[in-house]
LOTOR-138109 format. One line per field, with one value per residue (C-alpha): residue in three letters; chain; y negated, z negated, x negated. Coordinates in nm, 2 decimals. Layout:
resn = (ALA,...)
chain = (A,...)
v = (Y,...)
w = (Z,...)
u = (X,...)
% end
This chain:
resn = (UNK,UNK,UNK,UNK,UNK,UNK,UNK,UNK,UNK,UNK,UNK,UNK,UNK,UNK,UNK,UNK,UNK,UNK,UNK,UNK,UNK,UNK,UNK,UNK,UNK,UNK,UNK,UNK,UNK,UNK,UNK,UNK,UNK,UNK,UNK,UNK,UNK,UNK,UNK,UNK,UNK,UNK,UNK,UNK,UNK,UNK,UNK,UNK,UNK,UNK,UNK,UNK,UNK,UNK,UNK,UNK,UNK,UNK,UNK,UNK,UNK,UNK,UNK,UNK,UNK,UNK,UNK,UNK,UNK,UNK,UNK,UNK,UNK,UNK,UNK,UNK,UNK,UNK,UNK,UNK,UNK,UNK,UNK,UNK,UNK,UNK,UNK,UNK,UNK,UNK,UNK,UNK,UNK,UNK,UNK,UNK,UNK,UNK,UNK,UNK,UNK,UNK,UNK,UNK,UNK,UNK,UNK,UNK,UNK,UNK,UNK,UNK,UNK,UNK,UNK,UNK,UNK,UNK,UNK,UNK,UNK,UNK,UNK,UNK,UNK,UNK,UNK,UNK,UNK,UNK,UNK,UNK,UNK,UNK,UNK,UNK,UNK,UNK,UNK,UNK,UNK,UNK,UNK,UNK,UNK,UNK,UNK,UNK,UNK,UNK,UNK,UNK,UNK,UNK,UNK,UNK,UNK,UNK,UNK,UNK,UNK,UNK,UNK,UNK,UNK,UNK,UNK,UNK,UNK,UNK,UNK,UNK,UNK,UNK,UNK,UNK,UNK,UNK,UNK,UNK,UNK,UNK,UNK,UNK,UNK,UNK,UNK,UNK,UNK,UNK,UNK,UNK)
chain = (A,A,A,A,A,A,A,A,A,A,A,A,A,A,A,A,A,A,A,A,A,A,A,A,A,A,A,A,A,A,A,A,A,A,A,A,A,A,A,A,A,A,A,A,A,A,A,A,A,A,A,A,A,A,A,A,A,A,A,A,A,A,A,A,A,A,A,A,A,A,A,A,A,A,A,A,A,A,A,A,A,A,A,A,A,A,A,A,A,A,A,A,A,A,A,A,A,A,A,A,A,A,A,A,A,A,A,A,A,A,A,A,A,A,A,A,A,A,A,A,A,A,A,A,A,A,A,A,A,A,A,A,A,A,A,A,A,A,A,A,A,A,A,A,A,A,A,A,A,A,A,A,A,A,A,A,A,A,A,A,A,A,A,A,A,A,A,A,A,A,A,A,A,A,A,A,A,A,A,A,A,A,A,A,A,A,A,A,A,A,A,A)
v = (-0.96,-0.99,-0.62,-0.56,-0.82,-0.63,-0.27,-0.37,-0.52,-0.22,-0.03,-0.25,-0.21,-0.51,-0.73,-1.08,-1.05,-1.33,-1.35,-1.27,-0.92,-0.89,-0.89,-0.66,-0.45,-0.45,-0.42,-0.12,-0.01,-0.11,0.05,0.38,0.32,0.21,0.50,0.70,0.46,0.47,0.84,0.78,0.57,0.76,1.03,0.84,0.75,1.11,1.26,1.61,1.62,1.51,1.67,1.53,1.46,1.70,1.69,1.40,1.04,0.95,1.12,1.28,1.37,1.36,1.59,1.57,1.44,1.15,1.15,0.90,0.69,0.62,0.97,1.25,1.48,1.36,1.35,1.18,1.35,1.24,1.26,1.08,1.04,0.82,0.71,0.50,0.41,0.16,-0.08,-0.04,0.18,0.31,0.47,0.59,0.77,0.88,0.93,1.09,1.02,1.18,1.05,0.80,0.63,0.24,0.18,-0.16,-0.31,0.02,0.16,0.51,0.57,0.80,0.79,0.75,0.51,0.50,0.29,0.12,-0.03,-0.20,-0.24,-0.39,-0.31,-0.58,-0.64,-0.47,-0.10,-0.03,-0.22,-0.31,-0.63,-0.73,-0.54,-0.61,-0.32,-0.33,-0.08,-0.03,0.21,0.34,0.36,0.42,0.27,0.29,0.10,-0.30,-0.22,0.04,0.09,0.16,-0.09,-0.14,-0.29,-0.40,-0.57,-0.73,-0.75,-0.90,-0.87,-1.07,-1.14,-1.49,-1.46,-1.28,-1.38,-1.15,-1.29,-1.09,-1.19,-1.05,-1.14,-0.95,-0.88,-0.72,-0.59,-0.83,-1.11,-1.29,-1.23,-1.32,-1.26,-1.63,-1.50,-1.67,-1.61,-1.53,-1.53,-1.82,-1.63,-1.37,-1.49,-1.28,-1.12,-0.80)
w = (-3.75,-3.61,-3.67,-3.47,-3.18,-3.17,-3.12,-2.89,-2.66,-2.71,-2.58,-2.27,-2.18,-1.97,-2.08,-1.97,-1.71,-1.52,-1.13,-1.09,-1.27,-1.09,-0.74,-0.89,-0.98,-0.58,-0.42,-0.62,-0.45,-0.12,-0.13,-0.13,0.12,0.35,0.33,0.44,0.71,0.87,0.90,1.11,1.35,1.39,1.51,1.73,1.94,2.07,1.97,2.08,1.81,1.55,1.21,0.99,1.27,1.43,1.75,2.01,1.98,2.06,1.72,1.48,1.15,0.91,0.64,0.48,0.16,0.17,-0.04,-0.29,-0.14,-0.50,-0.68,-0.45,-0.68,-0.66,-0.34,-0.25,-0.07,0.20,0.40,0.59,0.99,1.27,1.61,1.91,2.16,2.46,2.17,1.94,1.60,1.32,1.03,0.70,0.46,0.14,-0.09,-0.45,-0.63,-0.94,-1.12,-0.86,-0.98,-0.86,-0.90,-0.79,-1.06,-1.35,-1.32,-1.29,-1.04,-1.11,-0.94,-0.64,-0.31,-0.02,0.30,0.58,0.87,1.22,1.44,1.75,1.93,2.12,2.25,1.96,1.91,1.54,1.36,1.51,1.66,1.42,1.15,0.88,0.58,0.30,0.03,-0.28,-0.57,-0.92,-1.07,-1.43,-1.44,-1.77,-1.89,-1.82,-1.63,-1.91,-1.86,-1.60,-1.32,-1.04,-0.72,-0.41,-0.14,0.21,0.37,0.73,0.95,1.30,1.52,1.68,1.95,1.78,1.40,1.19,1.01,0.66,0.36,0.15,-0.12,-0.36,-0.70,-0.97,-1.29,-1.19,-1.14,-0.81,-0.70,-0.35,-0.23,-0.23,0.00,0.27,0.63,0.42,0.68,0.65,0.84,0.55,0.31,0.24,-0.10,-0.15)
u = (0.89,0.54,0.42,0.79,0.68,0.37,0.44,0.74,0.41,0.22,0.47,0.55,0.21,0.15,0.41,0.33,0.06,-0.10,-0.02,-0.38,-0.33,-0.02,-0.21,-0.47,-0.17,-0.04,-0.41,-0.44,-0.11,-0.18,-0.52,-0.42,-0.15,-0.40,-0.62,-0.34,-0.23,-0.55,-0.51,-0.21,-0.38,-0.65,-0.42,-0.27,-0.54,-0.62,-0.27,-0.40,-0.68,-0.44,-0.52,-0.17,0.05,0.27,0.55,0.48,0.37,0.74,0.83,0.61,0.63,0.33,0.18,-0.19,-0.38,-0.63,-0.93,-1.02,-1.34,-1.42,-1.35,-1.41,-1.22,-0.91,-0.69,-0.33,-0.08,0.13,0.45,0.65,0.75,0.72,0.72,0.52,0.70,0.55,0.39,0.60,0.52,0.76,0.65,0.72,0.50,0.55,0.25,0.18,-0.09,-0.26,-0.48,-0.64,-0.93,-0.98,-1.32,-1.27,-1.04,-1.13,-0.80,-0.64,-0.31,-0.03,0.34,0.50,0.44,0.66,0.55,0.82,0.59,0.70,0.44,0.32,0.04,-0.13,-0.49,-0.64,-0.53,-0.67,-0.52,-0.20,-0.14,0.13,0.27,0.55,0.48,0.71,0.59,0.73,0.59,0.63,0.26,0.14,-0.16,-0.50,-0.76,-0.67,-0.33,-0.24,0.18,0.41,0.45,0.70,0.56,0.78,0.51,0.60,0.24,0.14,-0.10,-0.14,-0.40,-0.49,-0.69,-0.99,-0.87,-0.72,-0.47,-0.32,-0.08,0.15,0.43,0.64,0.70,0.50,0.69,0.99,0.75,0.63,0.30,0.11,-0.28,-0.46,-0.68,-0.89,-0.68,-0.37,-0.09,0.15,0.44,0.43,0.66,0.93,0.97,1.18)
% end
């Protein structure tokens, strides 16, 4: 019964993991969604120079690949459309990755990540004002995170005056899982 019990954990991959894990899991997710986010912005400040988005600022749609910071030799792609209108942003990427090495947490990235953000733009243009993101992905992951993981994040960001404010929630693999960290936003507490 025990060499059973064993190999059915093997197989599971993480079966069991910590919160802590489980927000190492989602940073790793929301990492590479940011990398492609901030290509979106970027192109929406000078719209004419844009290098991965296409059509008007009113509606766009978006096509590129994002190089790892970590790895230069491996890239994500991404897709997705959107739209700014007044202060208000909509988008909604998709984004595959292959083999995307986390330095930070000694983990490799495989599957799928698709991105929903609202924004609103306030005093600060980069990043937005507000923004509610809900991401979800289907990642297989080595080394410590070894197995396939499902993630579904809400994250927020605010700004108070000159502080930026930033949480999110979800689940990891079923399980709840939220970032602890310093400035975590108090108003960011749905879970998909």
């Amino acid at each position: 019964m025990l060499r059973a019990l064993g190999i059915a954990l093997a197989l599971t991959g993480c079966a069991g993991l910590d919160e802590p894990h489980r927000v190492l899991i989602s940073d790793s997710t929301t990492n590479v969604t940011d990398m492609a986010a901030s290509e979106v912005y970027a192109d929406l400040l000078d719209f004419s120079s844009a290098k991965f988005l296409t059509g008007t600022p009113e509606a766009f749609t978006i096509a590129g690949t994002v190089q790892n910071p970590w790895d230069s030799s491996t890239d994500s792609t991404f897709t997705g459309s959107g739209g700014k209108v007044g202060d208000t942003l909509d988008v909604h990427l998709d984004v595959a990755v292959t083999n995307w090495r986390d330095q930070l947490w000694e983990t490799s990235l495989v599957g799928t990540i698709a991105l929903d953000q609202h924004a609103t733009y306030g005093d600060h243009d980069l990043p937005p004002g507000a923004a509610d993101t809900q991401i979800t992905a289907h990642l297989q992951m080595t080394d410590s995170f070894a197995g396939t993981h499902d993630v579904a994040i809400i994250t927020c960001n605010r700004w108070v005056g000159e502080d930026p404010l930033y949480g999110y929630h979800g689940v990891v693999d079923g399980d709840p899982v939220s970032d602890h960290y310093e400035g975590n936003d108090p108003t960011c507490h749905s879970t998909p």
